[in-house]
DOTIDO-911752 format. One record per residue (C-alpha): x, y, z; residue number from 1. Coordinates in nm, 4 decimals. Layout:
// residues N
+----------+----------+----------+-------+
:       px :       py :       pz : nutor :
+----------+----------+----------+-------+
:        X :        Y :        Z :   NUM :
...
+----------+----------+----------+-------+
//
This chain:
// residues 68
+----------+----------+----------+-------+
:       px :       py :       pz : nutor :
+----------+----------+----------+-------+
:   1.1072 :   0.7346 :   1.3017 :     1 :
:   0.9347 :   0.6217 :   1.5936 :     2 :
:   0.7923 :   0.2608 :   1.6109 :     3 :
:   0.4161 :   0.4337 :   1.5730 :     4 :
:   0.5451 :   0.6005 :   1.2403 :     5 :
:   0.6937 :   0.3029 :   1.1559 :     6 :
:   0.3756 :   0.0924 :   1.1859 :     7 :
:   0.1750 :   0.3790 :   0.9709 :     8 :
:   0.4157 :   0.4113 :   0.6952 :     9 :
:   0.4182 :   0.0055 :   0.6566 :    10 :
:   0.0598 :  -0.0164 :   0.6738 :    11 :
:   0.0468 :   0.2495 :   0.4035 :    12 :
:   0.2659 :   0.0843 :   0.1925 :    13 :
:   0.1087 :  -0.2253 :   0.1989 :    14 :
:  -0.2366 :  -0.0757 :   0.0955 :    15 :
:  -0.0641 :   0.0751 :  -0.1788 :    16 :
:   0.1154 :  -0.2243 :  -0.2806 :    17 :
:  -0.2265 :  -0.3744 :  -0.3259 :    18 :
:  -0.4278 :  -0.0982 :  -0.4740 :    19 :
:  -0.1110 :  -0.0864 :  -0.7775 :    20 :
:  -0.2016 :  -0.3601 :  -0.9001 :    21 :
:  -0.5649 :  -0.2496 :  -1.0491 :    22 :
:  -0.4542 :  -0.0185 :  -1.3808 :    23 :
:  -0.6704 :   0.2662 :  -1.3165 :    24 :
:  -0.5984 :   0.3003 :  -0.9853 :    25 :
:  -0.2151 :   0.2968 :  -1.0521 :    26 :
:  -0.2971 :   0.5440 :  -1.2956 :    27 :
:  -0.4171 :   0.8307 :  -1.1065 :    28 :
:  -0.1746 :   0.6868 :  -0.8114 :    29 :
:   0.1065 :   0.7679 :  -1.0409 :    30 :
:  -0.0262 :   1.1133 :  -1.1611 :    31 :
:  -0.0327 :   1.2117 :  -0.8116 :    32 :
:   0.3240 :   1.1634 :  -0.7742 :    33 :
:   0.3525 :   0.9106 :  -0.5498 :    34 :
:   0.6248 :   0.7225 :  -0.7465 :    35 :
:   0.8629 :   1.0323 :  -0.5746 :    36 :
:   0.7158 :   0.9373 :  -0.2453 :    37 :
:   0.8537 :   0.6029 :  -0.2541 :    38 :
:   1.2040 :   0.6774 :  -0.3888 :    39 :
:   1.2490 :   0.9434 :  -0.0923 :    40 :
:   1.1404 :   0.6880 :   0.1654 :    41 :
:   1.3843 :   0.4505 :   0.0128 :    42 :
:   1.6514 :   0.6893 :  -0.0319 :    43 :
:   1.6415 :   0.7972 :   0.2875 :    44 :
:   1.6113 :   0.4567 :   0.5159 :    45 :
:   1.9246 :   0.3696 :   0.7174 :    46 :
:   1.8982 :  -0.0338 :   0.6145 :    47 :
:   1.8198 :  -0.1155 :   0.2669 :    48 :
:   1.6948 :  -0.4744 :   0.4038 :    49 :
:   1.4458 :  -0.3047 :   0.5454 :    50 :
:   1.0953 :  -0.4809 :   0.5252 :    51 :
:   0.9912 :  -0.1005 :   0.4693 :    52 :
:   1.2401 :  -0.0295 :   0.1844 :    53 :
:   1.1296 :  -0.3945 :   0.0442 :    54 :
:   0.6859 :  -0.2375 :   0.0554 :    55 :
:   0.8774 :   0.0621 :  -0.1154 :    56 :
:   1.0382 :  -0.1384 :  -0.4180 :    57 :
:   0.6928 :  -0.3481 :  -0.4198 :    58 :
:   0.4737 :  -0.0108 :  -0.4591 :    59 :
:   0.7244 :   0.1574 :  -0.6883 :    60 :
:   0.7659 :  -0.1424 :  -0.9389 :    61 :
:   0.4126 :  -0.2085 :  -0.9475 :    62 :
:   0.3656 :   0.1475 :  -1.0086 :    63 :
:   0.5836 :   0.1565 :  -1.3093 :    64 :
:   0.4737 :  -0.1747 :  -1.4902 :    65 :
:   0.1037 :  -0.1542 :  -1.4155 :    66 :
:   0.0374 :   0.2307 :  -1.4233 :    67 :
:   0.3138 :   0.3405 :  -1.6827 :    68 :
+----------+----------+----------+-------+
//
């Protein structure tokens, strides 16, 4: 990934870290399938300390408890 990517996929994450946490939102962001989304960009990231992989567990685990 190049550092432009980078920047884009963090700023994604973060917006949908922050939209997770309103139910009906996480609803229709988990029908979508974006929970598989998040496991593939954690699955494949080189360094699981990643503040990427960290937005990715944030999303995901809001996703789960908040949208079922």
């Amino acid at each position: 990934m190049n550092r432009s990517s980078i920047d884009t996929t963090i700023s994604v994450l973060e917006a949908l870290t922050a939209v997770s946490y309103y139910e009906p939102i996480a609803v229709e962001v988990v029908k979508l399938g974006v929970g598989s989304d998040l496991l593939r960009i954690i699955n494949e990231s080189k360094d699981f300390r990643s503040y990427v992989v960290s937005l990715a567990i944030e999303a995901l685990w809001n996703l789960i408890e908040v949208g079922g």
